[in-house]
C-alpha positions, 0 to 999 in steps of 0.5 A: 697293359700288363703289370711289371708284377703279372708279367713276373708271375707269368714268367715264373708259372711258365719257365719250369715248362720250358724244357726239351721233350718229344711230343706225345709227352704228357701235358699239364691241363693248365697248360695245355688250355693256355697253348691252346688259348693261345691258338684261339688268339693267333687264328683270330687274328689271321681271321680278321685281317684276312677279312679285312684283307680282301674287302681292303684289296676290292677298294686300295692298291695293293701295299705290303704294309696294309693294315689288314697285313699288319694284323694278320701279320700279329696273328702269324707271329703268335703262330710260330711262336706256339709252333717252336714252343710244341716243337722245343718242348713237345707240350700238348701235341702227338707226333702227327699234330705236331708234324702237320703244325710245323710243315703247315707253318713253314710252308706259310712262311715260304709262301709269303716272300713268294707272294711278294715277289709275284706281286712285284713280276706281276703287278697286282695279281688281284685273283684269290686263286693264284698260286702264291695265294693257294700256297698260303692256303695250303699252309694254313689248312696243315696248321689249322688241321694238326692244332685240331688233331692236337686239341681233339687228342688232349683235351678232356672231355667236356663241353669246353672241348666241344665248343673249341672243337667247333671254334678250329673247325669254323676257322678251319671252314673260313681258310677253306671257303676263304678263295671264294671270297674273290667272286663274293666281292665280285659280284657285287662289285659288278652289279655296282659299276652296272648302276653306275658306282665304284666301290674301287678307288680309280688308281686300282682299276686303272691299274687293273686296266693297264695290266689287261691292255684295255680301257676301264669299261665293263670288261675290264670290270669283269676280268678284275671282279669275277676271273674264274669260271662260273662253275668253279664257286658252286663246286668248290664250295660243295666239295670243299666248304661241305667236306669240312662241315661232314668232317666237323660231325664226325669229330664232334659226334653230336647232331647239329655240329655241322650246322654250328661250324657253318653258323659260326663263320656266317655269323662272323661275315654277317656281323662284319658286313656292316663294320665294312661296308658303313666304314666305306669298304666295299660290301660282299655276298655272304654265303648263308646257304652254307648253313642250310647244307650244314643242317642237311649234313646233320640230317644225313647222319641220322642215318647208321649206315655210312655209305648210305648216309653219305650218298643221300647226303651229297645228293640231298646236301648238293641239291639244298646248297644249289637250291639255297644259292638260287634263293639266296641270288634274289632275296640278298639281291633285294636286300644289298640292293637296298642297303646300297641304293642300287638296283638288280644286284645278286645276292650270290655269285654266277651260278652254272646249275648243270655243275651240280653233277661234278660237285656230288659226285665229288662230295660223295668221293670226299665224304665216304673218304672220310668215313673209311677214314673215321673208322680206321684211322683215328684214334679215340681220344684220351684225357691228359693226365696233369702230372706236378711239375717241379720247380727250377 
């Protein structure tokens, strides 16, 4: 805990900054990195109780006051304080940054009694790809996107600006990939109830059954764990989840940029699969072969031209994450199935091979999207002049 004294001289360092401005105006470096640093704390906040947050709804019933919605509750008040304080005083934000930190925040907050009050009509809504859900998303990916913007414009060059830059990618990645958890869970959760375990305690899938109108058996089981066709993980996380990491190379502009991003967030679901599953959560697949697609990305880019690059590197990306999820359903099968003591499990959710066509396609449309829009709409980034503030 803070000193009385500490918190007096932060005061003092901070009060002379508090003052109306529009955005664009230019920032001090000093508080330009504690803004941001704040952001840094607020998303990593929501990233852990949002991790923690499905593993807990597999298991629990739902309860508004969870300790997963506390902590991710802790980070979205960080969150709208940092978005007044952009908005009040136009401090390390351009217009457009600014713009997609407040719409992405507001449309977070509406969301949220909105998702309480489905809950309440009806009932358990376990699905991550309810509308309520998908709102919370959609703010998310605003907000995450202008604080990026925001950071990419301002921050002066350096290897402290690359790391940052990838560390808002990867959570940016994270709120993406985020839906795709429910079939991660899913799965295992599935493979467990056919060797006789549960990992969800009997009031949750009774509750669950009561909502279908049929008795806990395994069909109920699977309408719970795995909702949405099996085609939907694949696609999505080819169109979605690689969009962002061909993104996050551009932005960046180095090899190996897309394979940091996507390591990034592996190695957070990696490292916290022990934490949950040791401490009585459910366990969840974890998907490594976002790392592999990243590393195709890179290798695309060494190709100049950017239609070329990009239609070899959706067929090449599309093919590898496919081929990697196919791998990946056996061997961290065998791995999880060891871990748990059960047999057969998958190490990946259901995969409908024959959608690889759509998700391809569907990169390739994403990615030559976004390199028109690399070369014509963004702006080459300019060092913050640090001019002295003067003194109340």
């Amino acid at each position: 805990m803070k000193s009385p004294a500490s918190i007096k001289k932060a005061a003092e360092w901070a009060l002379p900054y508090w003052t109306r401005g529009q955005a664009g105006r230019e920032t001090p470096n000093d508080l330009f990195r504690v803004l941001y640093f704040g952001w840094l704390v607020a998303l990593t906040l929501k990233l852990l109780g949002s991790a923690w947050d499905v593993s807990w709804h597999f298991k629990w019933l739902r309860d508004d006051l969870a300790p997963p919605h506390l902590l991710n509750s802790a980070g979205t008040a960080i969150v709208v304080a940092l978005t007044i304080i952009h908005g009040y005083t136009g401090y390390g934000v351009d217009k457009l940054a600014l713009r997609l930190i407040q719409w992405g925040t507001g449309i977070f907050l509406v969301a949220v009694p909105l998702d309480l009050i489905n809950h309440r009509v009806n009932g358990l809504d376990i699905t991550s790809w309810s509308p309520s859900h998908i709102m919370l998303y959609v703010g998310t990916f605003f907000m995450i996107a202008g604080v990026i913007r925001g950071w990419f414009m301002g921050a002066p060059p350096g290897r402290e600006r690359t790391l940052v830059l990838a560390a808002f990618l990867a959570f940016f990645l994270e709120n993406v990939h985020f839906p795709e958890q429910h079939q991660e869970y899913g799965i295992l959760s599935v493979g467990a109830w056919d060797n006789n375990a549960v990992y969800a305690e009997p009031i949750l899938l009774q509750f669950a059954a009561d909502q279908m109108g049929r008795p806990v058996d395994r069909t109920m089981m699977l309408g719970f764990a795995l909702p949405v066709p099996d085609f939907l993980y694949p696609v999505y996380a080819v169109v979605a989840g690689l969009s962002v990491l061909v993104v996050a190379r551009l932005l960046i502009g180095r090899f190996g940029a897309a394979t940091l991003v996507a390591g990034a967030y592996v190695a957070f679901r990696t490292l916290i699969w022990p934490l949950l599953t040791f401490t009585g959560f459910p366990p969840s697949a974890v998907p490594f072969f976002l790392v592999v697609a990243g590393l195709m990305v890179d290798v695309a880019f060494l190709l100049r031209m950017p239609a070329v690059r990009a239609v070899v590197g959706a067929v090449g990306a599309t093919a590898v994450a496919y081929g990697a999820l196919v791998a990946q359903s056996t061997i961290m099968g065998a791995v999880y199935g060891a871990v748990k003591g059960q047999e057969g499990l998958a190490g990946a959710p259901p995969l409908a091979t024959a959608s690889a066509v759509w998700a391809g396609l569907g990169l390739l449309a994403a990615w030559l999207a976004a390199e028109w829009v690399a070369r014509r709409r963004v702006p080459a980034p300019a060092p913050i002049e640090a001019p002295a503030v003067a003194t109340a």
